[in-house]
C-alpha positions in Angstrom: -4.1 23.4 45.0 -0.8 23.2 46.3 2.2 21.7 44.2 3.7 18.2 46.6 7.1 19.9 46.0 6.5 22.6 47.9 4.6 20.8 51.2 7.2 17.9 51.3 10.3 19.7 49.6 11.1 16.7 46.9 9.6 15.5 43.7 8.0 12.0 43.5 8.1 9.0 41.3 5.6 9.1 38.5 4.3 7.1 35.5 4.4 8.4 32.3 2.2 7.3 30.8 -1.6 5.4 31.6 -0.2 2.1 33.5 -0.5 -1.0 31.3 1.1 -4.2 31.4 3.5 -5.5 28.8 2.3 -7.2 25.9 5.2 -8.8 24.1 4.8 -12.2 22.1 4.2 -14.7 19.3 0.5 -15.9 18.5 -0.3 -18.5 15.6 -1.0 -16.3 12.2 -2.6 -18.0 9.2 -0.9 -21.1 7.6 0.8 -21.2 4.3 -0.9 -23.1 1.4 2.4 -24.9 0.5 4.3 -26.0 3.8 7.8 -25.9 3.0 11.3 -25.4 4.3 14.3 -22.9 3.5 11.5 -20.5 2.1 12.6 -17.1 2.1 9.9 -13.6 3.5 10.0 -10.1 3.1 8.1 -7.1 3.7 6.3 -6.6 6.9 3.9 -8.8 8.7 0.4 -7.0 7.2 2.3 -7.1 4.0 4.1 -10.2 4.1 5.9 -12.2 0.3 6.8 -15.5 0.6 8.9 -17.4 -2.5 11.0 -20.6 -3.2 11.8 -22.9 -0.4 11.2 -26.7 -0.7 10.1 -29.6 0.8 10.4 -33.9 1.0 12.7 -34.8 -0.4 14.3 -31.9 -0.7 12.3 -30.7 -3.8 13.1 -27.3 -4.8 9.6 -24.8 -5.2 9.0 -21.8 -7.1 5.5 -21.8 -5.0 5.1 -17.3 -4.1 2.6 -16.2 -1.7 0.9 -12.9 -0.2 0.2 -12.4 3.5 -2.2 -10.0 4.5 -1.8 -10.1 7.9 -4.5 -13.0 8.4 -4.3 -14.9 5.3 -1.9 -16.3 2.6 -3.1 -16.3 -1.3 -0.9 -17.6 -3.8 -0.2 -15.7 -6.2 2.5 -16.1 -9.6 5.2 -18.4 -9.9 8.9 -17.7 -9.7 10.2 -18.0 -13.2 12.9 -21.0 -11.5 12.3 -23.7 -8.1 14.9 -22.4 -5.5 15.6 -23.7 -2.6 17.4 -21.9 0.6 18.2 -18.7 -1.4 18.9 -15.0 0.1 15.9 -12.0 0.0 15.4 -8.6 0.1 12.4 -6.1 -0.7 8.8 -5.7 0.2 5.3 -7.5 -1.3 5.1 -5.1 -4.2 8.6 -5.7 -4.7 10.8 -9.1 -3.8 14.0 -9.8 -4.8 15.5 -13.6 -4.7 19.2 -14.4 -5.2 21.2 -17.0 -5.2 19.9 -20.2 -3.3 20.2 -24.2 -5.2 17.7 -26.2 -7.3 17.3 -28.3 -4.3 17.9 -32.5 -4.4 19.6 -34.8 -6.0 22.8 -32.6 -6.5 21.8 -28.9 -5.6 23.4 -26.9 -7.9 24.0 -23.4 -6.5 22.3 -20.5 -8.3 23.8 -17.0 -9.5 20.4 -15.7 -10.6 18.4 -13.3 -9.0 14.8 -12.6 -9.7 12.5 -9.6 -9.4 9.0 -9.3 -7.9 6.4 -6.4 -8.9 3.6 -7.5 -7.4 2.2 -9.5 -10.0 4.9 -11.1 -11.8 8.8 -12.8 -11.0 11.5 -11.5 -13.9 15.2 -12.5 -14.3 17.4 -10.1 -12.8 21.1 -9.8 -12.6 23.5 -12.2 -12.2 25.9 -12.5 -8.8 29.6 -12.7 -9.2 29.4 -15.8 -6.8 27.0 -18.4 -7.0 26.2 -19.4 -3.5 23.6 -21.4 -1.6 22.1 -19.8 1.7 23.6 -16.3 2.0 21.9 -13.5 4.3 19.8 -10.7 2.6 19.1 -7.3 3.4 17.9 -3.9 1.7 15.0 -2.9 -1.3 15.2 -4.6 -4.5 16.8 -1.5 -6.1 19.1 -1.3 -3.2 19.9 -5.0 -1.5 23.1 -6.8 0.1 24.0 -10.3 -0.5 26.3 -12.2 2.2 27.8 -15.2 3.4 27.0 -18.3 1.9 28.3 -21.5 1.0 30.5 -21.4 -1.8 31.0 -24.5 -4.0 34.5 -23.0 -4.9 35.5 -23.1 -1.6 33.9 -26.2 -0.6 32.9 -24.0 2.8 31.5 -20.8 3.8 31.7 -17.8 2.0 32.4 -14.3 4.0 32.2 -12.3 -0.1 29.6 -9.2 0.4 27.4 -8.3 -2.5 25.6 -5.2 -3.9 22.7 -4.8 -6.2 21.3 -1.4 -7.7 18.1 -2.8 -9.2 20.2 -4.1 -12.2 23.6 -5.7 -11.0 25.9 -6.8 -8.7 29.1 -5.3 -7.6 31.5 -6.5 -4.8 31.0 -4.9 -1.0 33.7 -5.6 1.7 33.8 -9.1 3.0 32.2 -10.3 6.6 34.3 -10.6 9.2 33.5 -14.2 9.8 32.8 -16.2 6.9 29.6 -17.9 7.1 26.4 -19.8 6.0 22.5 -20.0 6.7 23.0 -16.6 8.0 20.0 -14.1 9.1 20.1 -10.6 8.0 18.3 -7.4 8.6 18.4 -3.6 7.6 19.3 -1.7 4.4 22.3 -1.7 2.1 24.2 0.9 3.5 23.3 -0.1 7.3 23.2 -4.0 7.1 23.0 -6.4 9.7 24.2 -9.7 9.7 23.6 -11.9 12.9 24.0 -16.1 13.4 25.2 -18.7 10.9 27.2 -21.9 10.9 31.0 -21.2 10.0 30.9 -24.4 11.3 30.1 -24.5 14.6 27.0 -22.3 15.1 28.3 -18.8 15.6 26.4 -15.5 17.5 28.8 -13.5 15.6 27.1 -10.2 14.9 28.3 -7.8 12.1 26.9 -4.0 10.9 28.1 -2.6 7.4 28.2 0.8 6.5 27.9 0.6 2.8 31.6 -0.7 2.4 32.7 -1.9 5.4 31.8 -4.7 8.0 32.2 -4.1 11.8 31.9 -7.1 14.3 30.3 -6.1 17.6 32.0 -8.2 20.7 28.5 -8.5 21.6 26.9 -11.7 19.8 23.8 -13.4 19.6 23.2 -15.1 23.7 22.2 -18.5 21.7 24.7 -19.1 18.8 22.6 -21.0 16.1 22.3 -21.2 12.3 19.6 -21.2 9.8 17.4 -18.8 11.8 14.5 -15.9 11.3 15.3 -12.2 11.3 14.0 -8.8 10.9 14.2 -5.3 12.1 17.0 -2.7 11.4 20.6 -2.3 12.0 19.8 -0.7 15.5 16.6 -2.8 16.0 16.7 -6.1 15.3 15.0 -9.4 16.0 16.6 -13.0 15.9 13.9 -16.2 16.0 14.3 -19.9 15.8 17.2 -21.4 14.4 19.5 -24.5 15.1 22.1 -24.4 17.8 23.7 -27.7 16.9 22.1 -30.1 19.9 18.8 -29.0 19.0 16.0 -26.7 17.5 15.3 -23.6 19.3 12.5 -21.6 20.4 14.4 -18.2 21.4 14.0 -14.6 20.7 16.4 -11.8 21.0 16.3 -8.5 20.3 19.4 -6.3 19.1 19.4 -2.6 19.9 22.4 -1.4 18.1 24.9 -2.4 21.3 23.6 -5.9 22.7 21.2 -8.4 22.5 18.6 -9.4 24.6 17.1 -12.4 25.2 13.0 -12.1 25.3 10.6 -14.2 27.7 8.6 -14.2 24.4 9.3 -17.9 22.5 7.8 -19.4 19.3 5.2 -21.7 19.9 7.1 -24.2 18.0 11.1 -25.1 17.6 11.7 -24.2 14.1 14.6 -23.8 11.8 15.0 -22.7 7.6 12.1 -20.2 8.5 11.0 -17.3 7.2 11.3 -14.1 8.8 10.6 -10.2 8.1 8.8 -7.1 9.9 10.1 -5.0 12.6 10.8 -5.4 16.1 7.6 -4.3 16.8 5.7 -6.4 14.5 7.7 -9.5 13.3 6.3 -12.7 11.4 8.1 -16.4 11.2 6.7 -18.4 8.6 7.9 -22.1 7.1 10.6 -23.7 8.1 11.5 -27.4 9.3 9.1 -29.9 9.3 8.2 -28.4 5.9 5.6 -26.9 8.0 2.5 -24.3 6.7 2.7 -22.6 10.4 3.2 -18.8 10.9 3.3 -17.0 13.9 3.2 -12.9 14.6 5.4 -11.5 17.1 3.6 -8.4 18.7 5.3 -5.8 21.2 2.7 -3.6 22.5 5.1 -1.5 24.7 7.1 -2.5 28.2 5.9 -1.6 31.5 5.6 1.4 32.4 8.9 3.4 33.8 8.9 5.6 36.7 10.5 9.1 36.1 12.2 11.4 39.0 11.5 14.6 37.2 8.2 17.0 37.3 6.1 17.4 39.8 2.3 16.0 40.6 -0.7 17.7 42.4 -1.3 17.3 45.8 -4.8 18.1 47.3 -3.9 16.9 51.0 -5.1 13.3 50.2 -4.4 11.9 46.6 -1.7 12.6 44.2 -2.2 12.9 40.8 -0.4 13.1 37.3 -2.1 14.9 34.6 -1.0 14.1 31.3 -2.5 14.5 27.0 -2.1 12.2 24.8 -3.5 12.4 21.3 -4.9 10.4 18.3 -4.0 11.8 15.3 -6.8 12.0 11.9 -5.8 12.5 8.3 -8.1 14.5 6.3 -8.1 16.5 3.2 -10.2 19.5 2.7 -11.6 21.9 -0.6 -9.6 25.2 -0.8 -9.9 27.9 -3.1 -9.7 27.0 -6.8 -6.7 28.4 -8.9 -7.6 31.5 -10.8 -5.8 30.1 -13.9 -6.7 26.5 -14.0 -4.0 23.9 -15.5 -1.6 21.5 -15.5 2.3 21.0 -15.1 2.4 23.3 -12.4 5.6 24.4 -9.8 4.5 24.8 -5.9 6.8 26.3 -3.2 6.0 27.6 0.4 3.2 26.4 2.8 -0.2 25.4 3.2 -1.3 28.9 4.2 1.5 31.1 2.2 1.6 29.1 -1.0 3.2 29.7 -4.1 1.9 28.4 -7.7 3.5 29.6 -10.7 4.2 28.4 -15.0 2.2 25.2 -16.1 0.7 24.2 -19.1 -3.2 25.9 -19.8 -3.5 24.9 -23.4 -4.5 25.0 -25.9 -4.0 27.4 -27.7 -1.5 28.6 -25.0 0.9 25.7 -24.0 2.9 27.5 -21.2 2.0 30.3 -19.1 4.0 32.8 -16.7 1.2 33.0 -14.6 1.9 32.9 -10.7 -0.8 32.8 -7.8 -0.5 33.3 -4.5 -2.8 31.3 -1.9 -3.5 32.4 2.0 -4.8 29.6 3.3 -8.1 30.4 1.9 -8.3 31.7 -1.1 -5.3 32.7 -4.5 -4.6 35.6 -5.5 -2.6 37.3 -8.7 1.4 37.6 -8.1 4.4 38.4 -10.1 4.5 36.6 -13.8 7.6 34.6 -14.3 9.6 36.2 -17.1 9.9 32.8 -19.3 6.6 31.1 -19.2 7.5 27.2 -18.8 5.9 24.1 -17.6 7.0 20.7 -15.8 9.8 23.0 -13.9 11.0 22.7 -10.6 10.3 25.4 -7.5 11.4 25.4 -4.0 11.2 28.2 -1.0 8.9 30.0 0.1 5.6 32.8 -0.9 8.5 35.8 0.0 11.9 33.8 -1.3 10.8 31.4 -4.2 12.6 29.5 -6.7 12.4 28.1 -10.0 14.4 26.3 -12.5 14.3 24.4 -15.4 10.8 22.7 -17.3 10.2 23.2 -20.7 9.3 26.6 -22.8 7.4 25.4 -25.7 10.5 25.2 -27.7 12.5 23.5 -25.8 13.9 22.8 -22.5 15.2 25.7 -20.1 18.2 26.2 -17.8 16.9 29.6 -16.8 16.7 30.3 -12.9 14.3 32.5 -11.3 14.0 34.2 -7.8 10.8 35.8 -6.3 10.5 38.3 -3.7 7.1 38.3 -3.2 5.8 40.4 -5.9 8.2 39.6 -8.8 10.7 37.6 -10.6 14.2 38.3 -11.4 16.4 36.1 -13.6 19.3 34.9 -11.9 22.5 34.8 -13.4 23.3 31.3 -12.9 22.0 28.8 -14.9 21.3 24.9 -14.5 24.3 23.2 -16.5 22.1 20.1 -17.7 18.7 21.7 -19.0 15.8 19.7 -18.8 12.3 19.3 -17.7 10.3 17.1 -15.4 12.5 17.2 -12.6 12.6 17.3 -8.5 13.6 19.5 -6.1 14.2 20.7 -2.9 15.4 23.4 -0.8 15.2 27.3 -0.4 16.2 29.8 -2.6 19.5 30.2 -1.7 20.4 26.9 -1.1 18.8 24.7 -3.5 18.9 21.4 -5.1 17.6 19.5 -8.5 17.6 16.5 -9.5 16.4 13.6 -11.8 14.5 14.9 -15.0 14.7 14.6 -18.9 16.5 16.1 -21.0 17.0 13.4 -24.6 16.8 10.6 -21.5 15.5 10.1 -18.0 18.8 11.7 -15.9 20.2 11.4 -12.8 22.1 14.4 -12.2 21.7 16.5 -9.0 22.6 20.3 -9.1 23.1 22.4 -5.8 22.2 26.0 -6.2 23.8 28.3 -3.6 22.0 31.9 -4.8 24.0 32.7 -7.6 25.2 30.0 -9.3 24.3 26.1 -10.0 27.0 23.7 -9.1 27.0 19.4 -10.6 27.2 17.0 -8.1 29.4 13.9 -9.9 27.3 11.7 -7.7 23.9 11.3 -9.0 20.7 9.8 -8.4 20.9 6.1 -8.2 18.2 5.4 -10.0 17.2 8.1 -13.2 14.0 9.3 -13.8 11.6 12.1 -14.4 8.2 13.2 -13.1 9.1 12.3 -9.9 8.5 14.3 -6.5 11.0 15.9 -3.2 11.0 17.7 -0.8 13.5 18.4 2.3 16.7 20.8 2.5 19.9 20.8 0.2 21.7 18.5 2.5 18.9 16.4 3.8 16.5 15.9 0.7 13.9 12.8 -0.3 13.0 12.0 -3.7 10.5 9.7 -4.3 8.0 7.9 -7.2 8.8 8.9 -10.9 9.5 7.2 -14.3 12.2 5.8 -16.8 11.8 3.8 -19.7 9.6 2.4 -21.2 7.2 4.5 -18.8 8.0 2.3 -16.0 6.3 4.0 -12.8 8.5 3.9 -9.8 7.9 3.9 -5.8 11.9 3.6 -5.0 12.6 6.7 -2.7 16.3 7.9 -2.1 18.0 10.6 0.5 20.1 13.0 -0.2 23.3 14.0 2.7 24.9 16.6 0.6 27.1 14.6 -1.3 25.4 11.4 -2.1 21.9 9.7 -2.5 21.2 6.4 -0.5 18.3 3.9 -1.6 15.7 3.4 0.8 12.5 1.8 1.4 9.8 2.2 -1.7 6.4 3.7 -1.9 3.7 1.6 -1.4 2.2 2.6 -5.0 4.5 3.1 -7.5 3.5 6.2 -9.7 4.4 9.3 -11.2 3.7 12.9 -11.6 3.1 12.8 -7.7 3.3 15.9 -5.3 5.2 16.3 -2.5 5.8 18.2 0.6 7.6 18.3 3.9 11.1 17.2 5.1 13.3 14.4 4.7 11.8 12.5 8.1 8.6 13.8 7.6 7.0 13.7 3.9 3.7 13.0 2.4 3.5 12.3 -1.5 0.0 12.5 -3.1 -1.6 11.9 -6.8 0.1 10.8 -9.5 -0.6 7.8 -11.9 -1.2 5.3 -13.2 -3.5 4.6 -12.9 -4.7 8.1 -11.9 -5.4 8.6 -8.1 -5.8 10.6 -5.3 -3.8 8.1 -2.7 -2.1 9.5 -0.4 1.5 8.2 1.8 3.1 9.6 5.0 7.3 8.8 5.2 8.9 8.9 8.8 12.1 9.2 7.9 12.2 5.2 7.1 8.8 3.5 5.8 5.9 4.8 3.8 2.7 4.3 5.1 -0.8 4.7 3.5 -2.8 7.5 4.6 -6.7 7.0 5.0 -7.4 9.7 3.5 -7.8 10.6 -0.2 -8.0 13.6 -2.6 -11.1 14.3 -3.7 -9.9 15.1 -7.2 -7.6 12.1 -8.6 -5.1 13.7 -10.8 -1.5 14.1 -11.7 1.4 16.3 -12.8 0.1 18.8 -9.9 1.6 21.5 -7.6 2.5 20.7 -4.4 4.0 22.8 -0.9 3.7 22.7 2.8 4.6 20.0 5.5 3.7 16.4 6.0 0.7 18.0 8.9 0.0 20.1 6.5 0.3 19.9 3.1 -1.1 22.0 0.3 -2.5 20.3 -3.5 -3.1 22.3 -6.7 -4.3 22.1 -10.1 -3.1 18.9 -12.5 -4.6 17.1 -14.7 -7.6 15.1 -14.8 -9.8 14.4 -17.7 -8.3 18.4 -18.6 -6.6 21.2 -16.7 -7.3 21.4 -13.1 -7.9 24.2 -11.0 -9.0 22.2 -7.4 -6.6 22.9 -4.4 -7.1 20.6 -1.6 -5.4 21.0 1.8 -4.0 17.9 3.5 -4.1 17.9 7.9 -3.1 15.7 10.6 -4.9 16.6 13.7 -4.9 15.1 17.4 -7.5 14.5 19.8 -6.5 15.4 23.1 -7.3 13.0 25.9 -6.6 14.6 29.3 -5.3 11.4 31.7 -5.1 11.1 35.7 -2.7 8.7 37.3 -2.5 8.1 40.9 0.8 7.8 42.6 1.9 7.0 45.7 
């Protein structure tokens, strides 16, 4: 068959991709149980909270709710009614701050609360009471702005940050204002709408410190209105634009908003609003109304490209193109020769590394390293100070490890493989301690977290000789926890601190300091891990004890389908996110199980017609 190219001499305009049409728009979700106003929601619209808000006259509510994508459920109380307040977090974990006590004289509120998925607890207070300011960020890692501030009998611009326990003054908004919408993270906010007064579009992006204005505002100036999305991709729903109630939607690409053919069903202002710009939900709002609707955006039309070529056969032409469906699955490997607990993983899922862990009694620790194929492990190199709950990174050929404890006591003794045995390096970790993360290769490598007389947060960077103390650590300490990724680009994730507090709260690492980003789905510890900092999978842990497996993209976690076989915790872990590699733990006893953890596609060969 000859290419079109070379009969006619030029390329032609092709789809790419299957041609469907747009499916962009807001459909009627299910209806709160309480119908209220000035409510506040987080999460995302499968896995929606829903907290405080009031309605006639003006009574303030401590009424909290769970979406599920269909239904709301009540669930427990807020431990104070609020009314209009500012949010941040997911389902599993809300955060509530500031806000008033509603009618006769709405007294503005400092307090913040704290949501775990069962229960509401007091949190720290804000330096500035204020009614109405925008939220943004995780419960460990939130931003508080805007507001009306009784002080200044008008709108606020002050910026505040919380770290799971307190609040600390950010950089002030440009443009002081109230009943503002928000979206993003702590150290990439968005702040969007408001009344200063009048109704303002103003548009704002912080950086962690800073506020920016873009010259580009909202199309429809309005207060009070929904938002979610990210700094770069953001939506803006509802609101009031002084004359009236609206119905519009924009959408905020990092540059410029856009204003959507897609409209609520209903004018609506004081709503709720969280999700992305993909999958959005507006809930509550005026009217103390029960009504929710989901935005969904399915994908735009299809674009024509001028690149590539099609098949010509002298009467159609044709574009060929895959695309695939991807399955998570995890697989029996070959058992560890030396079952147990504790245990370090480096390398991949088909040139793995296992080495130390605990096998007693009577033996506690062990030097013991194993080396796995892809099918079956094999006897390596022992380690020349037997240690469990230690730290690895690299590779079957170039491995690391540091730290864990002896038996005695806790080391600070680095080791290097080289594929058949271990030599002690002379530098040592200048904080010694056990239960820690890592990440890296084995001459550039990092730890962090871990316990030494306390749960710690200090990060070490390894550069082949010699360990070096980052002054910035962890923002939240812990130990047990897992990470994977590169010494400038690392993700730690799950853990523990007092009093054996299990933790989802994942953080990044640039090189110099770690940034709070979205949680886990289920908070545990003595996880694995594997992968990069854009592409990670975590895997077992506890409590309770469980094979549940999540994928991270570099932003969210999502739950995988798929399951270990063998629930356990404190286990080994190496590979990639496609293909990750799980090894021995604990479960009712030592473990020896390795499981291997895939992401396949199904291809789907396509033909479009062009013309």
């Amino acid at each position: 068959m000859a290419e079109y190219k070379g009969i006619k001499g030029f390329k032609v305009q092709y789809l790419d991709q299957d041609p469907v049409p747009a499916i962009a728009g807001w459909t009627s979700g299910g209806n709160l149980n309480q119908g209220r106003s000035r409510l506040r929601a987080v999460g995302t619209q499968t896995e929606a909270l829903a907290f405080g808000g009031g309605n006639p006259p003006a009574t303030a509510l401590n009424n909290t709710e769970e979406y599920n994508g269909s239904t709301w459920s009540n669930a427990n109380t807020m431990g104070t009614a609020v009314y209009n307040q500012g949010g941040a977090g997911t389902q599993t974990a809300g955060l509530s701050f500031g806000g008033n006590g509603g009618a006769p004289t709405y007294p503005p509120f400092n307090t913040t609360e704290e949501y775990d998925g069962t229960n509401w607890t007091a949190g720290g207070t804000m330096g500035t009471a204020r009614d109405g300011p925008g939220g943004a960020g995780i419960q460990t890692a939130a931003l508080a702005f805007g507001g009306y501030d009784p002080n200044l009998a008008g709108s606020s611009g002050s910026t505040e940050e919380y770290d799971g326990t307190s609040w600390t003054a950010g950089g002030p908004l440009s443009t002081a204002r109230q009943a503002v919408a928000g979206a993003g993270t702590q150290t990439a906010g968005l702040a969007f709408g408001g009344v200063v007064p009048p109704q303002t579009g103003a548009t704002e992006e912080y950086n962690g410190s800073t506020w920016a204005s873009n010259p580009t505002g909202l199309n429809t100036a309005r207060q009070s209105l929904g938002g979610a999305g990210t700094q770069t991709a953001a939506l803006a729903f509802g609101g009031n634009t002084g004359p009236a109630l609206t119905t519009a939607t924009e959408q905020y690409d990092g540059t410029s908003w856009t204003t959507l053919s897609a409209t609520l069903a209903s004018a609506v202002e004081n709503n709720g609003g969280c999700g992305t710009t993909s999958l959005a939900l507006s809930t509550g709002g005026s009217g103390d109304t029960n009504a929710t609707e989901e935005y969904s955006n399915y994908g735009q039309p299809n674009t024509f490209q001028n690149v590539g070529q099609v098949w010509y056969n002298g009467t159609t032409k044709a574009l060929k193109f895959t695309d695939e469906t991807f399955t998570d699955a995890w697989a029996t490997g070959g058992n560890l020769a030396t079952a147990r607990e504790s245990i370090t993983g480096a390398g991949t899922q088909t040139a793995g590394l296992g080495f130390g862990g605990y096998v007693g009694p009577p033996t506690v620790n062990t030097t013991a390293t194993e080396e796995y194929d892809g099918t079956s492990w094999s006897p390596g190199g022992s380690l020349n100070t037997g240690r469990y709950n230690a730290a690895g990174a690299g590779t079957q050929t170039a491995g690391l490890v540091f730290g864990g404890t002896t038996g005695t006591g806790f080391a600070t003794t680095t080791e290097e493989y080289d594929g058949s045995s271990w030599a002690t390096s002379p530098g040592s970790l200048n904080t010694q301690r056990q239960q820690l993360g890592a990440a890296g290769i084995q001459t550039a490598g990092l730890a962090f977290g871990g316990y030494d007389t306390a749960e710690t947060a200090v990060t070490e960077e390894y550069d082949g000789t010699s360990w070096a103390s980052n002054p910035t650590g962890l923002n939240t300490a812990r130990r047990i926890l897992a990470g994977c990724g590169t010494q400038t680009a690392a993700v730690a994730f799950g853990g523990r601190n007092p009093p054996g507090t299990a933790l989802g709260s994942t953080e990044e690492y640039d090189g110099s300091t770690w940034t709070s980003v979205n949680s886990m789905g289920t908070a545990r510890y003595g996880l694995g891990g594997a992968g990069t900092q854009t592409a990670a999978v975590g895997f077992g842990g506890t409590p309770p004890t469980t094979g549940a497996t999540e994928k991270y993209d570099g932003t969210s976690w999502t739950t995988s389908p798929a399951s270990m076989s063998t629930a356990r915790y404190n286990l080994g872990g190496a590979g990639t996110k496609s293909s990750a590699l799980a090894f021995g733990g604990y479960t009712a006893g030592s473990s020896a199980a390795t499981e291997e953890f895939t992401i396949t596609g199904t291809k789907n060969i396509k033909t479009i017609t062009v013309s």
